[in-house]
C-alpha positions in Angstrom: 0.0 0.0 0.0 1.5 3.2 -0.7 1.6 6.1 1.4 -1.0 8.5 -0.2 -3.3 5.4 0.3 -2.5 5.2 3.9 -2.9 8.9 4.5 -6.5 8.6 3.4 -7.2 5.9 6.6 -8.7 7.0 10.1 -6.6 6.6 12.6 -8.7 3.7 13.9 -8.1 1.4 10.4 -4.4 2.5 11.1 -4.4 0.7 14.1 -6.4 -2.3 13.1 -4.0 -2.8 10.3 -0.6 -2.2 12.4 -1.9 -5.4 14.9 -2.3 -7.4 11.8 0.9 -6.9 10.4 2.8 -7.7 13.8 0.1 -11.1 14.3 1.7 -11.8 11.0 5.2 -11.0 11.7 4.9 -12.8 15.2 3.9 -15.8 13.5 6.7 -15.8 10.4 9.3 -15.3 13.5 7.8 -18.5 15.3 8.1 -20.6 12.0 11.8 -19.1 11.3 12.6 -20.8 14.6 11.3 -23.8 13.9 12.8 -23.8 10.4 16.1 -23.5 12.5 15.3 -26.0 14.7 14.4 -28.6 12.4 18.0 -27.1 10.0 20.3 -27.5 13.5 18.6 -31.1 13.7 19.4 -31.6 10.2 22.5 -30.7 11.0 23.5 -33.3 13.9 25.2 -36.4 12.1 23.4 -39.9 11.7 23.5 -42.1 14.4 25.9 -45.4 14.2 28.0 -47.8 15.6 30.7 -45.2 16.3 28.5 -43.0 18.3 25.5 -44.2 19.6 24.2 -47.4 21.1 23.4 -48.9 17.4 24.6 -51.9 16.3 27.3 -51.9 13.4 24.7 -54.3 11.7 22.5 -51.0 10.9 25.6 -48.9 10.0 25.4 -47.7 6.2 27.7 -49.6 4.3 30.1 -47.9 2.1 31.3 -49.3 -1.4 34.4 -50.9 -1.3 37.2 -49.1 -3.9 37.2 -50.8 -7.1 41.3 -51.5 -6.6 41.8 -53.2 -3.9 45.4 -53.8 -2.5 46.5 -57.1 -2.7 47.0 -58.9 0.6 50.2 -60.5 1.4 49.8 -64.5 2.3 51.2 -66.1 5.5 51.0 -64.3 9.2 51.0 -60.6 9.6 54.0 -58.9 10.1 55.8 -59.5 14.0 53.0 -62.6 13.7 54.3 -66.4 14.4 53.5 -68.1 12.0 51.0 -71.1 13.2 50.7 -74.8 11.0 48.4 -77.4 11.4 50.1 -80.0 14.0 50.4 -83.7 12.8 48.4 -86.2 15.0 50.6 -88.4 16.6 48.1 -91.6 16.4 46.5 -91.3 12.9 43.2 -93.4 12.5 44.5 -94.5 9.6 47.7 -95.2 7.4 47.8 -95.7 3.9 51.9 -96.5 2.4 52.4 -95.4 -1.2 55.2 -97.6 -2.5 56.2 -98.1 -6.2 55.3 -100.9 -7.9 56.5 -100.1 -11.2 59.6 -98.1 -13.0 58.1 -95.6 -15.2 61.2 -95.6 -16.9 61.8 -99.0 -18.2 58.5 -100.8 -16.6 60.9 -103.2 -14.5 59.5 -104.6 -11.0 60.0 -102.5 -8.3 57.9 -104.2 -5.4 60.5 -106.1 -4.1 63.0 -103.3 -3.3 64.1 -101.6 -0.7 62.4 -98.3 -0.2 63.4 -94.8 1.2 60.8 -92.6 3.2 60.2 -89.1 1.1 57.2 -87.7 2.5 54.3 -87.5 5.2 50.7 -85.7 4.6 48.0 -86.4 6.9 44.3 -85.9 5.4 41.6 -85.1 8.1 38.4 -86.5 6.6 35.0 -87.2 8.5 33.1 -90.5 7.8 29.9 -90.4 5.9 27.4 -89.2 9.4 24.6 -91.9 7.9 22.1 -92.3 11.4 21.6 -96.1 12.3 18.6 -97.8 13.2 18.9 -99.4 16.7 15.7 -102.2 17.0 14.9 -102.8 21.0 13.2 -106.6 21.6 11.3 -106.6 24.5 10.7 -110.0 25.9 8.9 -111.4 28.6 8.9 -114.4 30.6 7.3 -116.7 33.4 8.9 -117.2 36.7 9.4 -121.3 36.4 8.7 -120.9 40.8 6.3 -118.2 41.3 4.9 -117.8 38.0 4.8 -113.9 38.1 5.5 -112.6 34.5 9.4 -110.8 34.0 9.9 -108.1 31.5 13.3 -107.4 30.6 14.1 -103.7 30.5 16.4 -101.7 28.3 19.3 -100.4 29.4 20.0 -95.9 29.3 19.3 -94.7 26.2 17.4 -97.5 24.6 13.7 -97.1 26.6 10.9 -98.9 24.8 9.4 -94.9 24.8 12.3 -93.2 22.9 11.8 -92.9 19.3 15.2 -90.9 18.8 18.6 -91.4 20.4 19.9 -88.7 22.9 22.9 -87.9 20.5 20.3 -87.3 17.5 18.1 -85.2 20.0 21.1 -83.3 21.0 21.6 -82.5 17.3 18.4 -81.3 16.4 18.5 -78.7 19.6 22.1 -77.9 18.9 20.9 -76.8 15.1 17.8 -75.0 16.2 19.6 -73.0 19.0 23.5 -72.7 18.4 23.9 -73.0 14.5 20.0 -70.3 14.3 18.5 -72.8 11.9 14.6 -72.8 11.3 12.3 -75.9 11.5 12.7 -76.5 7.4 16.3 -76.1 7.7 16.6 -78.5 10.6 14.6 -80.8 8.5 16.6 -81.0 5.5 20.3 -80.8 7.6 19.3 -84.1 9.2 17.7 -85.7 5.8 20.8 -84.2 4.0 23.8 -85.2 6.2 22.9 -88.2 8.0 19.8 -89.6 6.3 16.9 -88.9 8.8 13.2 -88.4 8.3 11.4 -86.2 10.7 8.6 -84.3 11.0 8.7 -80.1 12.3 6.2 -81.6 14.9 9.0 -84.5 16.0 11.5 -81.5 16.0 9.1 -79.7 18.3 8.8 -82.4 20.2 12.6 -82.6 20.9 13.1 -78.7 21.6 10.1 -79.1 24.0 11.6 -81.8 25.8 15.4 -79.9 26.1 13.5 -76.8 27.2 11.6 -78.2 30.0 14.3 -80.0 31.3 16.8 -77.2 30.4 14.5 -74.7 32.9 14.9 -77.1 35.9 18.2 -76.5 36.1 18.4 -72.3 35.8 16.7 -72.2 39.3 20.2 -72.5 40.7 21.8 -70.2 38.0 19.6 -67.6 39.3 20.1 -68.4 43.1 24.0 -67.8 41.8 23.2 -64.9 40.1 21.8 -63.2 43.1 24.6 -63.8 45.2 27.3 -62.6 43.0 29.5 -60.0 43.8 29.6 -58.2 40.6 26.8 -58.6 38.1 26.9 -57.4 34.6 23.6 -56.7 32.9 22.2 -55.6 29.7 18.8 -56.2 27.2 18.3 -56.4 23.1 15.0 -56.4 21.6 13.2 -60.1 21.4 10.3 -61.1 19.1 7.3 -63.6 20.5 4.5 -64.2 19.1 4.4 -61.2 17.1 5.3 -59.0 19.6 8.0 -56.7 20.7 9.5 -58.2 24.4 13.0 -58.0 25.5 15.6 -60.4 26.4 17.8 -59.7 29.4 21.4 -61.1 30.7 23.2 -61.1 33.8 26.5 -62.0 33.9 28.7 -63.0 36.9 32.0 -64.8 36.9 30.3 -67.7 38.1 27.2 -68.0 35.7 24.8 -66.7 33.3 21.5 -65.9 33.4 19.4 -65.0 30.0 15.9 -64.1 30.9 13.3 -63.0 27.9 10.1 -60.9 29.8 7.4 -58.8 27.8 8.8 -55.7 29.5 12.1 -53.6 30.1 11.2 -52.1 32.9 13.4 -52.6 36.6 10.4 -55.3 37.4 12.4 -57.8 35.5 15.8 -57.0 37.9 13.4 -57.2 41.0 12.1 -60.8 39.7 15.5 -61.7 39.2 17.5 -60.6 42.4 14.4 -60.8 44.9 15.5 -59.5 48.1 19.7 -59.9 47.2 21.8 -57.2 47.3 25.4 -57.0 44.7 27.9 -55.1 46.0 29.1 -53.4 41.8 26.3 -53.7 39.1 27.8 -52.6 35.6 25.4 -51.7 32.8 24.7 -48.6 30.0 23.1 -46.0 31.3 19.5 -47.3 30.8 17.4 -45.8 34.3 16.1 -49.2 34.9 19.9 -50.7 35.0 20.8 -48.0 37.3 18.0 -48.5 39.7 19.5 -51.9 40.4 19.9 -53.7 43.9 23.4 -52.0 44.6 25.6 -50.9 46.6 27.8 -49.4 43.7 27.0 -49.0 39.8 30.1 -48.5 37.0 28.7 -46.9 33.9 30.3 -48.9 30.6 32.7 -46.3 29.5 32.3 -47.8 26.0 28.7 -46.8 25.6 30.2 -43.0 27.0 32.7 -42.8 24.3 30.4 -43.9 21.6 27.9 -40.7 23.2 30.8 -38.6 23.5 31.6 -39.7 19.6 28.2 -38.1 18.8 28.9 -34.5 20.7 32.3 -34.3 18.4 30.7 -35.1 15.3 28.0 -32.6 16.0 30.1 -29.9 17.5 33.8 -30.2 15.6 35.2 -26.6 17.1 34.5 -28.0 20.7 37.1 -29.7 23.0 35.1 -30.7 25.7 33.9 -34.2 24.4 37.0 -34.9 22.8 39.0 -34.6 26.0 36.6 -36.3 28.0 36.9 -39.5 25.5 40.6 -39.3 25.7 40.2 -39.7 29.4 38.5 -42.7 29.0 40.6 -44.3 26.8 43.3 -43.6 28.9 41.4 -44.9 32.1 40.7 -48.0 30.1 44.4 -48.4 29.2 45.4 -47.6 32.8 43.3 -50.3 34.3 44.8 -53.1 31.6 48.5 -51.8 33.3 47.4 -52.3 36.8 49.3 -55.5 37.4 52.4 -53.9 35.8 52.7 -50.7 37.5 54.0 -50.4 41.2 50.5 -49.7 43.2 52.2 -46.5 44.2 52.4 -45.0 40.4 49.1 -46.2 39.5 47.8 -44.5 42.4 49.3 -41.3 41.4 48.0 -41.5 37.6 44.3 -42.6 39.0 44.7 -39.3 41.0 45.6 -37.2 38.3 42.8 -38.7 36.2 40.4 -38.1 38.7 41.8 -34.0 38.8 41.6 -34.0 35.6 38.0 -35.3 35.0 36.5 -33.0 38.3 38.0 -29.9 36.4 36.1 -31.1 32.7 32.8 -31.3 34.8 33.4 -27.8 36.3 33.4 -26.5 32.7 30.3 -24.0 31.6 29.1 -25.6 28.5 27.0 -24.0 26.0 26.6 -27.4 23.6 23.2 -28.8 24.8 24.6 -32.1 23.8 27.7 -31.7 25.8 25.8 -30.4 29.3 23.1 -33.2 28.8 26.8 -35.7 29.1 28.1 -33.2 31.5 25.0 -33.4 34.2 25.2 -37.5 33.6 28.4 -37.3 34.8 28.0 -35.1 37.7 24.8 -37.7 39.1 27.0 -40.7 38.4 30.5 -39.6 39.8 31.1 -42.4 41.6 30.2 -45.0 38.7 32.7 -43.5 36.5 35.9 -44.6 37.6 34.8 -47.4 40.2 37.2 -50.3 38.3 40.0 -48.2 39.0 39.8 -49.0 42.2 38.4 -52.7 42.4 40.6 -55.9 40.6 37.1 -57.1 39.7 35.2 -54.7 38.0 35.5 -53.9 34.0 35.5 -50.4 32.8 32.9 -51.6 30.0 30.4 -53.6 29.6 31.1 -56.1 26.9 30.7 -59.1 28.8 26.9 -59.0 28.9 27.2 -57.6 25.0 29.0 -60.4 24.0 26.6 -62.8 25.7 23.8 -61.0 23.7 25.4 -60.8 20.4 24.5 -64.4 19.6 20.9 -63.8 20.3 20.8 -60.5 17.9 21.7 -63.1 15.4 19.5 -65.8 16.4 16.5 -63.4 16.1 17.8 -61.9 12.9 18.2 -64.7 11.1 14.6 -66.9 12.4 12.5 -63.8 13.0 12.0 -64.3 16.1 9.8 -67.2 18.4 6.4 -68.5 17.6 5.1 -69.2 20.8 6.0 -67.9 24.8 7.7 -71.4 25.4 10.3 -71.2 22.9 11.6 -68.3 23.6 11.6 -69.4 27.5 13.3 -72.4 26.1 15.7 -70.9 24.2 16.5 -68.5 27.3 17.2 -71.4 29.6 19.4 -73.1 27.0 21.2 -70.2 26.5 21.7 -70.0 30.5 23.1 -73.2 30.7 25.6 -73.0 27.8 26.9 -69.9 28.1 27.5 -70.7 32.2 29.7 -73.8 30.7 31.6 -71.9 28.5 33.0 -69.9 31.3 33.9 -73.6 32.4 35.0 -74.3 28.9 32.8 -76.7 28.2 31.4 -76.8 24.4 27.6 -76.2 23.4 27.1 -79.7 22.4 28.6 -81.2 24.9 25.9 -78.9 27.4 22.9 -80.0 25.2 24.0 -83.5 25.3 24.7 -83.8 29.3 21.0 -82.6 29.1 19.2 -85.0 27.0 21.2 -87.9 28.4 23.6 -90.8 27.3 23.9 -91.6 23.3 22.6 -94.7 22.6 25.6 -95.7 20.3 28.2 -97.6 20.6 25.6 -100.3 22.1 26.2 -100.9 26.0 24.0 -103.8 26.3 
C-alpha cells in the first residue's frame, strides 16, 4: 500500500492494520525458529556404531574401492607363523610304494624303499544315522509264576523314538547353529539320512527346554549372590510382539531371561531381596536402579555418546578430551598389574583431577551439558574399576553374551510361541555358564538329554 493510500485511513483502520501486520510478523518469527530447529537437527550427524548405542549391523555400508590392495599371504608382520600339527596316532595309514619303473617298466615291489614324504588328510566318515531295533521279551517265573519283562538299558527305553545324540543335534541346530524348523529338516535328511517331521522337532526342543529350565533355578540363586553382576537387554520377538531379552553376567554363571517388558520389574524378579555389592550396565534408568551398593557406567557406551557430541560440535574440545580420558582410564586399568601400586595411584589421581575440572566447565553445547549433568549424578560409577581388581571399565561381557541372540533373532525372526523363547532362554543360560567352564555347546545339550545310545552298552 502506498503512502497516499495510507494517508487517506482513520486513525482507527491504522491501528487495526498495524496489529495485523505484527500477528503476522509474530507468527513468520515463530516458523523461522522452527525452520532452524528442524536445520540445526538436520545438522547433527546420523547415528551409528561409532556414536550411539546402534549396532554396526545397521551402519550404512560404504562401497568398497574398485582396486583393492593385494593382501600379502602367511601371518602378519611381527605374527608367528601357526601350521596345522600332525596327529601323533593317525586313524588311519595308507603307504604309497612303487610298484612299477616308469622308466623301463621293471618290478620295483621287491626293493628296498626310502621314506620321502608325510601328509596327513583329516576327513570325517559319511554321518549316515543307524537304526537301533529294541526286543522286548517277557517271561514266566518257572517258581512263582509272576511274568518278567526285561528292561532296556539308558538310552534305549521302549518310549524313545530318537537317540539322545540325535536329540542333542536337532537342539544344537535349532539354538547354536539359528536354523529354522525347514532347515533343521533338510540338515538331518541331508547329512545323515533322517526323516522327521517339524512336529517331532518340536517335540525334541520341548523336551530340552523343560528339562533345560529345571536347572536355571540354581543359576539364578548364583546370580543373586554374585559380587559383581553385569547386565544388559536387546530387543526379542514372540509371538508377534515386541518383548526384550535380558542377561546377567557374573564370573560364576549366566543368566538370560526374555520378559514382555524392560522395565526394573524384570531386575526385581530376578534378584528378589539380594543385594550385589558393583552392578555394571549402559546408562539405561532401569539398570541404574539396580539392587546395589555401587554402579560402574560402561565407559564404551560414554565414548560412543561422547563420539556423537564431536561429530556434531567439531570446534568444541570438551567431548573430545573427556573420551581421551576414557581411553586412557581403560588403558590404565589393563597396566594395573604392571605398575608399582604406588604409580598407579598417582595416575588414578591425576585422572580423577583432571575429570572434576572437565565437569566444572560452563558448556554451551546442549549435547555436551546433557553428558556433563550425567556425569555429575553418576561420579562415583565412572571410575569405580580403577579402584576394584574385579570390576570392567565396559560392559562387553553381557554384550557379548547378547550378540549371539541378535543373530539368532535376525536370522529366524524371532519365536512362535512364549515357550520357545523361555526355552531358548534357559538353554542359552546353561551353555553360556559352561563356557566360562569351557565346556562346548554340544557337549551342554547332550549332558542334558542324556547318554547316546551308540556304541551299544547292552
Amino acid at each position: 500500500m502506498s503512502r497516499d493510500k495510507l494517508a487517506e485511513l482513520d486513525r482507527e483502520t491504522l491501528i487495526e492494520l498495524i496489529l495485523q501486520q505484527a500477528q503476522q510478523i509474530a507468527s513468520l518469527q515463530a516458523e523461522i525458529e522452527v525452520l532452524g530447529k528442524k536445520l540445526e537437527k538436520g545438522k547433527k550427524p546420523p547415528p551409528n556404531s561409532s556414536n550411539s548405542s546402534q549396532p554396526p549391523s545397521r551402519d550404512q555400508k560404504g562401497n568398497m574401492p574398485v582396486k583393492r590392495k593385494k593382501r600379502r599371504h602367511g601371518p602378519p608382520l611381527g605374527h608367528a607363523k601357526h601350521e596345522r600339527k600332525f596327529v601323533v596316532q593317525p586313524d588311519h595309514v595308507v603307504e604309497v610304494k612303487p610298484q612299477i619303473c616308469h622308466t623301463c617298466l621293471s618290478d620295483v615291489s621287491q626293493e628296498l624303499v626310502v621314506l620321502v614324504d608325510v601328509n596327513q588328510i583329516t576327513e570325517l566318515p559319511e554321518a549316515r544315522a543307524e537304526v537301533i531295533e529294541v526286543r522286548q521279551y517277557q517271561v514266566a517265573c518257572p517258581c512263582c509264576g509272576q511274568g518278567q519283562v526285561g528292561q532296556p538299558p539308558t538310552g534305549l527305553e521302549m518310549e524313545r523314538t530318537f537317540g539322545a545324540r540325535l536329540e542333542a543335534t536337532v537342539v544344537y541346530y535349532r539354538q547354536e547353529q539359528h536354523m529354522s524348523y525347514v532347515r533343521t529338516q533338510a540338515a538331518l535328511h541331508n547329512l545323515h539320512g533322517v526323516e522327521i517331521s517339524q512336529g517331532g522337532i518340536d517335540k525334541i526342543m520341548r523336551r530340552a527346554g523343560q528339562r533345560a529350565i529345571k536347572k536355571v533355578a540354581p543359576l539364578e540363586q548364583v546370580i543373586q549372590e554374585s559380587v559383581v553382576i553385569h547386565s544388559d537387554e536387546t530387543g526379542a520377538r514372540v509371538d508377534g510382539s515386541n518383548w526384550w531379552q535380558w542377561v546377567f553376567c557374573s564370573a560364576e554363571a549366566v543368566l538370560h531371561v526374555i520378559r514382555f517388558n524392560r522395565s526394573a520389574d524384570v531386575i526385581r524378579d530376578v534378584m528378589g531381596d539380594h543385594e550385589t555389592e558393583v552392578w555394571v550396565s549402559d546408562c539405561w534408568s532401569p539398570q541404574l536402579k539396580s539392587p546395589a551398593k555401587e554402579h560402574q557406567l560402561c565407559l564404551s557406551h560414554q565414548i560412543r555418546n561422547l563420539q556423537a557430541v564431536v561429530e556434531q560440535y567439531p570446534s568444541a574440545s570438551w567431548a573430545r578430551l573427556v573420551q581421551a580420558l576414557f581411553r586412557y582410564a581403560i588403558h590404565l586399568h589393563h597396566q594395573r598389574e604392571i605398575l608399582p601400586e604406588e604409580i598407579f595411584s598417582k595416575k588414578r589421581q591425576r585422572l580423577e583431577t583432571l575429570f572434576d575440572k572437565l565437569l566444572a566447565r560452563c558448556l554451551e553445547e546442549p549435547n555436551a551439558k546433557r553428558l556433563q549433568r550425567r556425569y555429575l549424578k553418576y561420579r562415583d560409577g565412572v571410575f569405580l574399576f580403577l579402584y576394584r581388581t574385579d570390576v570392567n571399565p565396559t560392559n562387553n561381557i553381557s554384550e557379548q553374551r547378547l550378540r549371539s541372540s541378535v543373530i539368532h533373532r535376525k536370522v529366524t525372526g524371532g519365536f512362535r510361541s512364549d515357550w520357545g523363547a523361555q526355552t531358548y532362554a534357559a538353554l542359552k543360560s546353561l551353555i553360556d555358564t559352561a563356557s566360562l567352564s569351557g565346556i562346548a555347546p554340544f557337549q551342554v545339550i547332550q549332558n542334558l538329554l542324556g547318554s547316546p545310545s551308540l556304541p551299544l552298552r547292552v
